[in-house]
N, CA, C and O of each residue as an XYZ file, in Angstrom:
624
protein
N      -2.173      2.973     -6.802
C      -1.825      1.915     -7.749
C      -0.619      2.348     -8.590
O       0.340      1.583     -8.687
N      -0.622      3.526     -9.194
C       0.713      4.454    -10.099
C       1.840      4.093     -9.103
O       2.909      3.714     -9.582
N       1.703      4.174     -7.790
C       2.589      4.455     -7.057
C       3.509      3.195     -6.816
O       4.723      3.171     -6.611
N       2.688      2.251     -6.887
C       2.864      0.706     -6.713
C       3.818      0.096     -8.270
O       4.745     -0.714     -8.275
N       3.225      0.779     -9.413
C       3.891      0.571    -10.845
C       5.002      1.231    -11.283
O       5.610      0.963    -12.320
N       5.370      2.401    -10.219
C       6.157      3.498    -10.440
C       7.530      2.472    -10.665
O       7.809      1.492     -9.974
N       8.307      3.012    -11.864
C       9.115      2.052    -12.797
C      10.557      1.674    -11.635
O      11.176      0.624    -11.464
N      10.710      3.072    -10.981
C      12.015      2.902     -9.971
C      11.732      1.505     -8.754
O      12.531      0.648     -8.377
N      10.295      1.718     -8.379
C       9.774      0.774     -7.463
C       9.337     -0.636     -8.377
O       9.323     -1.592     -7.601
N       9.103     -0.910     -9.293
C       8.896     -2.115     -9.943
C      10.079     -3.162    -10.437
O      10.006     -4.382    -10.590
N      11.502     -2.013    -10.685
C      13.146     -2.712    -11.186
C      13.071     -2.906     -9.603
O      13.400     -4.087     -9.486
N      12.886     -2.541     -8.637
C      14.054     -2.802     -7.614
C      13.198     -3.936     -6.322
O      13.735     -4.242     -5.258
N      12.159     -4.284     -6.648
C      11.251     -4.912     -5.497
C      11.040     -6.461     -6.329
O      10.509     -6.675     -7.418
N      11.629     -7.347     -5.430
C      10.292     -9.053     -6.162
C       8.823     -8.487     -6.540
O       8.215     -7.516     -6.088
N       8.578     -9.139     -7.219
C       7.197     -9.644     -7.460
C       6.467     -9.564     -6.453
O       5.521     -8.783     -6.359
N       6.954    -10.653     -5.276
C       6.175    -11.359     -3.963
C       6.067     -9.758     -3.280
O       5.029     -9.523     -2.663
N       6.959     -8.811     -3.360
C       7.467     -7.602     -2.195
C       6.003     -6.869     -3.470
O       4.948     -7.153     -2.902
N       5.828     -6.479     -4.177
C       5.096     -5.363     -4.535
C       3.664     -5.819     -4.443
O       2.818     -5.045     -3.993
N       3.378     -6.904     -4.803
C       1.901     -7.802     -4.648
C       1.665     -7.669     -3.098
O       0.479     -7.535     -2.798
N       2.567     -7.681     -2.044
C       2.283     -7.710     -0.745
C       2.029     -6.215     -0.652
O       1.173     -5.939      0.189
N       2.512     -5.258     -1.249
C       2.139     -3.848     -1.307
C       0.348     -3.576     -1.804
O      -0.628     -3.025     -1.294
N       0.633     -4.292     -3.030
C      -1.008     -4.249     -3.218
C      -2.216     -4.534     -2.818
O      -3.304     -4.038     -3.109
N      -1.682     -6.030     -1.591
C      -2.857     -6.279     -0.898
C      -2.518     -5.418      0.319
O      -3.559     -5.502      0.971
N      -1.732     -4.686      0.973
C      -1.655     -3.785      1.647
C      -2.954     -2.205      1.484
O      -3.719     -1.741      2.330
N      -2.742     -1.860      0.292
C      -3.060     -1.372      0.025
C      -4.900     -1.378     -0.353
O      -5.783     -0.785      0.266
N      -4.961     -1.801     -0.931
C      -6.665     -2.416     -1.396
C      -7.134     -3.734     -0.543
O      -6.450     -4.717     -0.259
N      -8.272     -3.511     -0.272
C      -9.083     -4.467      0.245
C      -9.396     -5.230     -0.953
O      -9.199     -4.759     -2.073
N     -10.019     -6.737     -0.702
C     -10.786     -7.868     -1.547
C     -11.480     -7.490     -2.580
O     -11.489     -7.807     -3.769
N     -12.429     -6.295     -1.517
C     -13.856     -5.622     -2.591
C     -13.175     -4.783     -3.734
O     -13.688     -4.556     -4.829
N     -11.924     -4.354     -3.304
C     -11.704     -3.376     -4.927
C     -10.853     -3.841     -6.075
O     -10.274     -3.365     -7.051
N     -11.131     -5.435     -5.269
C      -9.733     -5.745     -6.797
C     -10.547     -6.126     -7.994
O      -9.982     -6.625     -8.968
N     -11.880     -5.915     -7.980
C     -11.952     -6.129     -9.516
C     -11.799     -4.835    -10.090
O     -11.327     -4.834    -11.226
N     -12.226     -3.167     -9.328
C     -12.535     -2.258     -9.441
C     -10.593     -1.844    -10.433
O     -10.368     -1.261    -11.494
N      -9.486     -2.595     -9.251
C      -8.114     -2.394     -9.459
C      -7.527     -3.372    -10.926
O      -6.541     -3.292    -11.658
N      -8.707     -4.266    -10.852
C      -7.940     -4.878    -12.336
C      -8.939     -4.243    -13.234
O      -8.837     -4.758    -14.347
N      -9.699     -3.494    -13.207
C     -10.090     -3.252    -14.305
C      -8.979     -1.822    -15.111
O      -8.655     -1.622    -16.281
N      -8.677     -1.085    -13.839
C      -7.775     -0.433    -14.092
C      -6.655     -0.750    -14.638
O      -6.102     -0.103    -15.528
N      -6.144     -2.051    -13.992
C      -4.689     -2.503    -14.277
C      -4.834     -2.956    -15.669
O      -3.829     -3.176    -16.345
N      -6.378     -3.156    -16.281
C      -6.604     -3.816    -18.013
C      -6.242     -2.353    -18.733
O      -5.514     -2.285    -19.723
N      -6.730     -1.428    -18.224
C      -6.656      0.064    -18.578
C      -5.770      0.521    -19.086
O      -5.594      1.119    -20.147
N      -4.828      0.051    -17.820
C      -2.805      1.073    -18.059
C      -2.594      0.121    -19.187
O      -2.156      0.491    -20.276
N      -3.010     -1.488    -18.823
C      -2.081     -2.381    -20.248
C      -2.682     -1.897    -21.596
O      -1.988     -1.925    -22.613
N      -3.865     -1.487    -21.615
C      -3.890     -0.707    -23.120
C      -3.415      0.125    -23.602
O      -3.390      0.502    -24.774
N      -2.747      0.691    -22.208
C      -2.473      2.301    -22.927
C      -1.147      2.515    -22.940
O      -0.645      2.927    -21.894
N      -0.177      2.259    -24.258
C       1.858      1.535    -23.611
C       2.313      3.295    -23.469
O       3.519      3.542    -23.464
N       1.519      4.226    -23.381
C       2.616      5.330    -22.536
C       2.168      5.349    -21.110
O       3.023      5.721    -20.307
N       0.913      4.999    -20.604
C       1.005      4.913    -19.268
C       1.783      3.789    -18.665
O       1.940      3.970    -17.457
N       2.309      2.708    -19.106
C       2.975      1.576    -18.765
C       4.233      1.446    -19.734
O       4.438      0.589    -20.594
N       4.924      2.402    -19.402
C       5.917      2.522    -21.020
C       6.843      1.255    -21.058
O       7.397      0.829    -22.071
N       6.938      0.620    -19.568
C       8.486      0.123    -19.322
C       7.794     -1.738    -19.427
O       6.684     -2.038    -18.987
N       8.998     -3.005    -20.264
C       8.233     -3.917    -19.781
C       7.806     -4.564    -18.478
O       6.711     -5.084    -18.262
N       8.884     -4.451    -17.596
C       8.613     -4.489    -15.828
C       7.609     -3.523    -15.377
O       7.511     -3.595    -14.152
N       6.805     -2.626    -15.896
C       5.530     -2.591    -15.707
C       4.577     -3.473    -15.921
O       3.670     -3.867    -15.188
N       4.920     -3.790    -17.178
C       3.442     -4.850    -17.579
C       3.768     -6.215    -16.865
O       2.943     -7.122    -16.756
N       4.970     -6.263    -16.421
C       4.729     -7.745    -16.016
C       4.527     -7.614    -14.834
O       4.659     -8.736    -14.343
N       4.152     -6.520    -13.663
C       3.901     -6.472    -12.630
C       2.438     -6.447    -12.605
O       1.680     -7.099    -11.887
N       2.102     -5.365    -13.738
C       0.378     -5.004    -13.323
C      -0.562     -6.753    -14.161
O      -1.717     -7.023    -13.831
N       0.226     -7.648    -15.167
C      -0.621     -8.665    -14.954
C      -0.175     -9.572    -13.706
O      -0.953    -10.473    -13.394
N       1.063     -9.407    -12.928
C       1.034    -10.530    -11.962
C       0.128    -10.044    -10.870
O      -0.235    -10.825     -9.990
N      -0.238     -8.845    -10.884
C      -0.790     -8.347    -10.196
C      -2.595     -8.871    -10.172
O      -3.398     -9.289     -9.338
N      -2.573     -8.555    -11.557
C      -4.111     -9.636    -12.118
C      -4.364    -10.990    -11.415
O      -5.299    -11.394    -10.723
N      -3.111    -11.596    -11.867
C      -3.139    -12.717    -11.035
C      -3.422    -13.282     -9.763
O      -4.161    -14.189     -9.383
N      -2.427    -12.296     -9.063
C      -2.174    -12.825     -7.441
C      -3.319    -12.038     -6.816
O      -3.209    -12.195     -5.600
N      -4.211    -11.380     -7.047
C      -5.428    -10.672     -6.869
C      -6.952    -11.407     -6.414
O      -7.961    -11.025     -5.821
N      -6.247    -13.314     -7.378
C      -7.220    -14.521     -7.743
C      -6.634    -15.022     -7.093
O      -7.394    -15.515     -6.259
N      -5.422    -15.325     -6.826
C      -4.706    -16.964     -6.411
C      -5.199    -17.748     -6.233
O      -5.302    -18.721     -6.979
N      -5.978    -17.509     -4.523
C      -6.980    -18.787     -4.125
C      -8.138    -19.014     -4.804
O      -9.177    -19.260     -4.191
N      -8.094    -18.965     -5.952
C      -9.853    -19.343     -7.065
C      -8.729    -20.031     -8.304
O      -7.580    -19.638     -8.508
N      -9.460    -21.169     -9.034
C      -9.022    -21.510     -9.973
C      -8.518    -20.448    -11.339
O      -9.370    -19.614    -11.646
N      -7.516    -20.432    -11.968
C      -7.519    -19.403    -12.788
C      -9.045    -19.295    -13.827
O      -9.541    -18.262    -14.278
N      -9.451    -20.463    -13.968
C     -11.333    -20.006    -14.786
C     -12.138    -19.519    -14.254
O     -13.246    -19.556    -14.787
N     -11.962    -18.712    -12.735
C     -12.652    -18.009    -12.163
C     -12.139    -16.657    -12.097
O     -12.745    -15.618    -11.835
N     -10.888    -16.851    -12.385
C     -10.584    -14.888    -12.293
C     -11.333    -14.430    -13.361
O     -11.531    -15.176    -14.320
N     -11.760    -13.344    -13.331
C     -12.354    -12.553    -13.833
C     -11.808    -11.924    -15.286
O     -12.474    -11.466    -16.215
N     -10.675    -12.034    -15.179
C      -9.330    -11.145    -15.950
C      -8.916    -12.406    -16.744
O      -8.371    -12.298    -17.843
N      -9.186    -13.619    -16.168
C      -8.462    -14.821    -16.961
C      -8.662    -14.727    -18.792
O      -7.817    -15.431    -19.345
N      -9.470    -14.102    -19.638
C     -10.036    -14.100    -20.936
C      -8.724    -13.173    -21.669
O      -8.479    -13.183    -22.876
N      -7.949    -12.370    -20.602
C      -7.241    -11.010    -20.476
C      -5.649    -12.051    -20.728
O      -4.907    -12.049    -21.709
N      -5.562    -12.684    -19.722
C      -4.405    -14.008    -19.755
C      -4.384    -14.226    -21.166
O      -3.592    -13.641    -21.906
N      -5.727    -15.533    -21.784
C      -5.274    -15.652    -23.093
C      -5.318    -15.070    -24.376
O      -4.819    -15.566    -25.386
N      -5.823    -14.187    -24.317
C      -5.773    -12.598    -25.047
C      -4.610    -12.678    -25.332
O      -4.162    -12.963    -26.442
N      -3.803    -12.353    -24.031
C      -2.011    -11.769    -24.005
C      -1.231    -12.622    -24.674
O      -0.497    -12.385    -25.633
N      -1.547    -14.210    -23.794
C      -0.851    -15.242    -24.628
C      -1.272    -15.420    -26.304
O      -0.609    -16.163    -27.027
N      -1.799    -15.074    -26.533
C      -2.722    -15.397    -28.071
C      -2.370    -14.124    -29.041
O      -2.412    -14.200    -30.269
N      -1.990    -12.850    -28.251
C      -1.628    -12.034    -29.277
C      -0.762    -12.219    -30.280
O      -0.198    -13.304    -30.137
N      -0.280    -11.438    -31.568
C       0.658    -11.808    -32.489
C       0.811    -13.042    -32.804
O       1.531    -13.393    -33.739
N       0.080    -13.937    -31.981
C      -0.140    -15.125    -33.086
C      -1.519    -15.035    -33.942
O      -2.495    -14.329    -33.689
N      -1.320    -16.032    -35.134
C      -2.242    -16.471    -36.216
C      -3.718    -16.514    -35.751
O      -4.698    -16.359    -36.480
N      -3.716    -16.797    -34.161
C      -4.927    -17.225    -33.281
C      -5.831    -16.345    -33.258
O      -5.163    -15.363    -32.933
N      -6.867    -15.988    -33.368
C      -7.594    -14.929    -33.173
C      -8.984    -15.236    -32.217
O     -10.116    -15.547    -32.587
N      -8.572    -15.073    -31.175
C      -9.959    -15.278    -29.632
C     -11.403    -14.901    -30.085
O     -12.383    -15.476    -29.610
N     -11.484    -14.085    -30.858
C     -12.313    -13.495    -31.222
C     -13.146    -12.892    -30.747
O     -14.316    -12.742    -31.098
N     -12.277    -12.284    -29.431
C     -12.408    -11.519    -28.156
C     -12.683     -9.877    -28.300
O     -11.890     -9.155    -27.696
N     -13.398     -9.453    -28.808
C     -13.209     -7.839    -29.296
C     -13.092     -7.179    -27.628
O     -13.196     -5.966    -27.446
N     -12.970     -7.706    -27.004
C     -13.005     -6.572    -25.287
C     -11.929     -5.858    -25.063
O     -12.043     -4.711    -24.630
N     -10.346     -6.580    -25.395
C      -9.533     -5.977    -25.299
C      -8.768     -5.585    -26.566
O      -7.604     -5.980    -26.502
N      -9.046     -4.959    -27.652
C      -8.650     -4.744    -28.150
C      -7.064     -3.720    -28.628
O      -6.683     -3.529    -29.783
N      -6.541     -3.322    -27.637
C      -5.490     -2.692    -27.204
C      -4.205     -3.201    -26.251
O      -3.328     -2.471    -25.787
N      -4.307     -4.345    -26.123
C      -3.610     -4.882    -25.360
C      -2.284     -5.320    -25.799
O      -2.301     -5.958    -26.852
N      -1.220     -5.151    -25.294
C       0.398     -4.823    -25.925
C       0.523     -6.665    -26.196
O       0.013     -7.587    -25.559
N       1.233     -6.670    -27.154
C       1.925     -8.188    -27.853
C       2.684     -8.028    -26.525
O       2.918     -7.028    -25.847
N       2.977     -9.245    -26.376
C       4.005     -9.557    -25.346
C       5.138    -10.642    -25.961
O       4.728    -11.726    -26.377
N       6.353    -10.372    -26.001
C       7.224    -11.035    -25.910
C       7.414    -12.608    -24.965
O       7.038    -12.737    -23.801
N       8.169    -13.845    -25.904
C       8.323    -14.221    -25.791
C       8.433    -14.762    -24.238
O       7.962    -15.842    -23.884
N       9.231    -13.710    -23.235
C      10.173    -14.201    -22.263
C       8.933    -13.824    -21.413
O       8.891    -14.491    -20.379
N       7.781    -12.835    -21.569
C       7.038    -12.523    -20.686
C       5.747    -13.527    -21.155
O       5.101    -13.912    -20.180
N       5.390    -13.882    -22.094
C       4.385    -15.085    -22.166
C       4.709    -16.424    -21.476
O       3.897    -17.203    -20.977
N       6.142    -16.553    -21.549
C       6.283    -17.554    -20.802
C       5.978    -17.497    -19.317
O       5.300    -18.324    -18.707
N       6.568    -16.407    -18.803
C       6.405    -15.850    -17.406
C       4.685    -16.227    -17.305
O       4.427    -17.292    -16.745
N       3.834    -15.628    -17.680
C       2.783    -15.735    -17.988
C       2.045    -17.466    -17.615
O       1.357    -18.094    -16.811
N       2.629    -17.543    -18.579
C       2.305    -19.205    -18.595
C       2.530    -20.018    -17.553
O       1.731    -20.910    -17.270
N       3.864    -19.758    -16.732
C       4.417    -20.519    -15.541
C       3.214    -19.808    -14.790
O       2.423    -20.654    -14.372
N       2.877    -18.638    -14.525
C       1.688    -17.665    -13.412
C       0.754    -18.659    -13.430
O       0.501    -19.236    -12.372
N      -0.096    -19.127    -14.964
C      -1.470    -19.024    -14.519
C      -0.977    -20.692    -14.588
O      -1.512    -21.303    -13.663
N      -0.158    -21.520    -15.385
C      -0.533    -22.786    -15.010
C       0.048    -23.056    -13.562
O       0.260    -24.203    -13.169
N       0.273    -22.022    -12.852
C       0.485    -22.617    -10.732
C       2.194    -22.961    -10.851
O       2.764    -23.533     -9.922
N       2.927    -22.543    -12.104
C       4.236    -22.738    -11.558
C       5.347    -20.998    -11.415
O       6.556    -20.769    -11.434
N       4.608    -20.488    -11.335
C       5.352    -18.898    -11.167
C       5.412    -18.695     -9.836
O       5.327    -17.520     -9.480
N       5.579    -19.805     -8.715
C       6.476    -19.265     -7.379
C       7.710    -18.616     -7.661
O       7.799    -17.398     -7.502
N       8.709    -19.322     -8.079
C       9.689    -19.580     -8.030
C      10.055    -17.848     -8.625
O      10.845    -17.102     -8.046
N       9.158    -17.423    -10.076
C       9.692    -16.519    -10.505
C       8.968    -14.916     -9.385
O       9.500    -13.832     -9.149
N       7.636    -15.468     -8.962
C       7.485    -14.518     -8.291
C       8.298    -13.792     -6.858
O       8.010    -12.824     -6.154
N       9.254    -14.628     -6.844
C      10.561    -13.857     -5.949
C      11.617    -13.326     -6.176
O      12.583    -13.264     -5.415
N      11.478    -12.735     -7.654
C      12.391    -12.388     -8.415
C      11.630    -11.205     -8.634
O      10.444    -11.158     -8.309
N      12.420     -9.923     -9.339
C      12.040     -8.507    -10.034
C      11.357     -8.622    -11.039
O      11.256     -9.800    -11.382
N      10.782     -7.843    -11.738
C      10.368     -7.677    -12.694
C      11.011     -7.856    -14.195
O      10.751     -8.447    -15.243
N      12.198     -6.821    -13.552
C      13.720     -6.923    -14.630
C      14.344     -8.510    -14.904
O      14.749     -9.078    -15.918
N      14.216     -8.886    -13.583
C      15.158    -10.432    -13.880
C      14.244    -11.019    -14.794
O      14.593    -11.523    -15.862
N      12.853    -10.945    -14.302
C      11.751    -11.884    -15.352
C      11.564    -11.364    -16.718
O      10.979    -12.085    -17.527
N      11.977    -10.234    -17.067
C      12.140     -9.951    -18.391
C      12.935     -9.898    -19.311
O      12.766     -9.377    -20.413
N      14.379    -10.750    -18.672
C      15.452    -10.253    -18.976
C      15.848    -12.115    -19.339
O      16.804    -12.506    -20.008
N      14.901    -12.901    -18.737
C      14.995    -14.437    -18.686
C      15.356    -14.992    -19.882
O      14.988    -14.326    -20.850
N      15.925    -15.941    -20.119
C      16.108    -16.681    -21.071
C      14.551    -17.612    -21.521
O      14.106    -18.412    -20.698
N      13.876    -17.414    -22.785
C      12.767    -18.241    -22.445
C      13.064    -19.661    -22.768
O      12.304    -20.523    -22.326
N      14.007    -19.968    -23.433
C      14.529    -21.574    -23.748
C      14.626    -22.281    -22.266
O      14.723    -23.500    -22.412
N      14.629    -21.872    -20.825
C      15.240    -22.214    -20.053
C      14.723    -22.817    -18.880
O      15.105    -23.572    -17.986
N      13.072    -21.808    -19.443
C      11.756    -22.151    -18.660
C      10.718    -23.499    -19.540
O      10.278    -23.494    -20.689
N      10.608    -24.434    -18.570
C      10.175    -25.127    -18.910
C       8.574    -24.841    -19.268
O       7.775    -24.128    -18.661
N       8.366    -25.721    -20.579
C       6.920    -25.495    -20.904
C       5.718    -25.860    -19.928
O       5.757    -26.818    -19.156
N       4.640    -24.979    -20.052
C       3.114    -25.448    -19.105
C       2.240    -25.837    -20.112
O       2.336    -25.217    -21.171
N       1.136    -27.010    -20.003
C       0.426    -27.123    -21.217
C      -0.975    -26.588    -20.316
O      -1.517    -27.018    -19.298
N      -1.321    -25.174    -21.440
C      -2.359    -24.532    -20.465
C      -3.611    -25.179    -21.189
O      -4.490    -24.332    -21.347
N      -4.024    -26.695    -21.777
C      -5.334    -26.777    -22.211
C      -6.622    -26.953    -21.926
O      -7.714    -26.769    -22.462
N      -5.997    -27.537    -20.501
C      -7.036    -27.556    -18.852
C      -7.739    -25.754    -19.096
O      -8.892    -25.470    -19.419
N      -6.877    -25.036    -18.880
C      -7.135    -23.584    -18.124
C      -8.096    -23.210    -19.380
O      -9.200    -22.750    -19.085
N      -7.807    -23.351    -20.620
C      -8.446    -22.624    -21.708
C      -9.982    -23.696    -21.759
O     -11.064    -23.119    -21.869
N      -9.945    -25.081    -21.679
C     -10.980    -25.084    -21.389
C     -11.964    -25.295    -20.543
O     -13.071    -25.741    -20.844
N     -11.369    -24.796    -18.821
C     -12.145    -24.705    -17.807
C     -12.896    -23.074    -18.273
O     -14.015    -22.575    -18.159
N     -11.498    -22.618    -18.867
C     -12.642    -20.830    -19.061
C     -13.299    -20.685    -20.660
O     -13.684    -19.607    -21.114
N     -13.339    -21.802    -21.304
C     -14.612    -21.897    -22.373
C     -15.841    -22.299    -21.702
O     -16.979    -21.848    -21.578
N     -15.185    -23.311    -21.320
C     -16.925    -23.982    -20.097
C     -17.456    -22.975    -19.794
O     -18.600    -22.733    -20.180
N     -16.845    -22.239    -19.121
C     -17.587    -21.279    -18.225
C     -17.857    -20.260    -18.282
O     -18.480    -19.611    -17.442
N     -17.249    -19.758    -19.751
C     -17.889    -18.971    -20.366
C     -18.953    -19.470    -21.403
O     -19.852    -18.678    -21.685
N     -18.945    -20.439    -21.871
C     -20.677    -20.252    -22.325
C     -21.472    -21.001    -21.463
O     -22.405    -21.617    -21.978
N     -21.286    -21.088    -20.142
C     -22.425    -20.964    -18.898
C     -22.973    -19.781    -18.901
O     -24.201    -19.716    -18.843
N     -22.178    -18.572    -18.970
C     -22.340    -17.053    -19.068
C     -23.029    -17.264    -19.827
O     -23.608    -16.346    -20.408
């Protein structure tokens, strides 16, 4: 997985090119075992020092789910955590408590992922997606996603 985040290999590969590494790499059965890890490195900003790390190891969260609605990934609570940090909002999520603020240009990124419009960016680097203009990306209204994963979390 280090090997897959390694910062030289994350500037220089798409999105689509390192995610195809990861399902290369891991079978079905270990990707919750691999995102729990990948929640791990995002707590910890010297193991993930660079931002084209973090925006690989959550697209990585992501594309891990694709074919399941995002209120079924597992990690989805992790999504609006990220999006919700440094704002006024408070989830009142104590699980991740370590999880890096994310900038502007990468919440958006974010946002295009889980509301189903981050093709386009997932064929791009890491660098280009962090480097984006966020005025430029059009808005997603994620209120579907937040409350398909309230529902279903107090089914839990």
């Amino acid at each position: 997985l280090l090997n897959i985040l390694e910062p030289d290999v994350v500037e220089k590969h798409s999105l689509d090119s390192l995610c195809n590494r990861l399902h290369q790499t891991f079978n079905k059965l270990e990707y919750f075992k691999v995102g729990t890890a990948l929640v791990t490195l995002l707590q910890q900003p010297d193991l993930l020092p660079r931002p084209t790390q973090k925006i690989a190891a959550i697209t990585f969260l992501y594309d891990m789910y694709k074919t399941e609605p995002v209120s079924l990934n597992p990690f989805a609570p992790v999504f609006i955590h990220l999006l919700n940090s440094g704002d006024a909002f408070d989830s009142g999520d104590t699980r991740f408590p370590k999880l890096p603020v994310l900038k502007t240009s990468e919440k958006q990124f974010l946002t295009q992922l889980i509301g189903g419009q981050g093709k386009e960016f997932t064929k791009k680097s890491a660098a280009v997606v962090c480097k984006a203009d966020p005025s430029t990306v059009p808005q997603v209204d994620l209120t579907g996603v937040q409350l398909a994963l309230a529902e279903r979390q107090s089914e839990l």
